[in-house]
N, C-alpha and C positions, 0 to 999 in steps of 0.2 A: 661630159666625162668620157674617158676612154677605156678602153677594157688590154690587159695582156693578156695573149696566150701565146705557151710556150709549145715549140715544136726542135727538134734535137737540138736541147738547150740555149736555144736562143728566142729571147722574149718578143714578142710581134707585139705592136700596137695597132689598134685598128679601133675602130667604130663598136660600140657594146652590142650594137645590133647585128654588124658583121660577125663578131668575136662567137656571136651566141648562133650564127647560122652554122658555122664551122664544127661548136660543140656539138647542135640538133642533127645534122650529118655526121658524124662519127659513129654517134651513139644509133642513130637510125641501121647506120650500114655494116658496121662492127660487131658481129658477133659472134668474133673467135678473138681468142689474146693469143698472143706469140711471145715468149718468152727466150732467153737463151741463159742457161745457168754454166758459167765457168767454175772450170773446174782447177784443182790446183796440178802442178808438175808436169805428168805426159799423159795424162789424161783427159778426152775427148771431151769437149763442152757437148754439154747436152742441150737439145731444140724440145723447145714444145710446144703446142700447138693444141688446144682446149677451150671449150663450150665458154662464153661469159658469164659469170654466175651476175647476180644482181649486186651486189658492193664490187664489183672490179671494173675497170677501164673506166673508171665515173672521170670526165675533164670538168675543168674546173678552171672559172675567168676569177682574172687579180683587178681587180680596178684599180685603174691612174687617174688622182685626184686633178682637177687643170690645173692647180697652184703647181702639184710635183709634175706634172707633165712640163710646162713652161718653162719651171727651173730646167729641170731634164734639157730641153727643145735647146734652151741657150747653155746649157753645158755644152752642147752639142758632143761629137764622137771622143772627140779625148786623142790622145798621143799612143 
């Protein structure tokens, strides 16, 4: 079975074992969130930059079944 993780929205396939190194390093080394909140009109977007509480930045793997990977694999990239 394979595992997605997505990164600026674009889904990676890899190995559930890889997938799940990349979440344990995030979560190990990550412990500030960045955020950036737009604003509307001429108004400056605001940055912030704050402590991780325990329910925020949690990643999270999608499993790819091999039936839907395989279908996937011979769909191949598309037009």
């Amino acid at each position: 079975m394979k595992a997605l993780i997505e990164f600026d929205g674009v889904k990676h396939v890899m190995e559930i074992e890889q997938a799940a190194e990349i979440v344990e390093l995030i979560s190990k080394y990550s412990s500030e969130i960045y955020r950036q909140e737009w604003q509307r009109g001429d108004n400056p977007d605001i940055h912030r930059v704050y402590e991780r509480g325990p329910d925020e930045g949690k990643q999270r793997l999608e499993l790819l079944t091999p039936e839907l990977y395989a279908m996937a694999k011979l769909a191949g990239k598309g037009e």
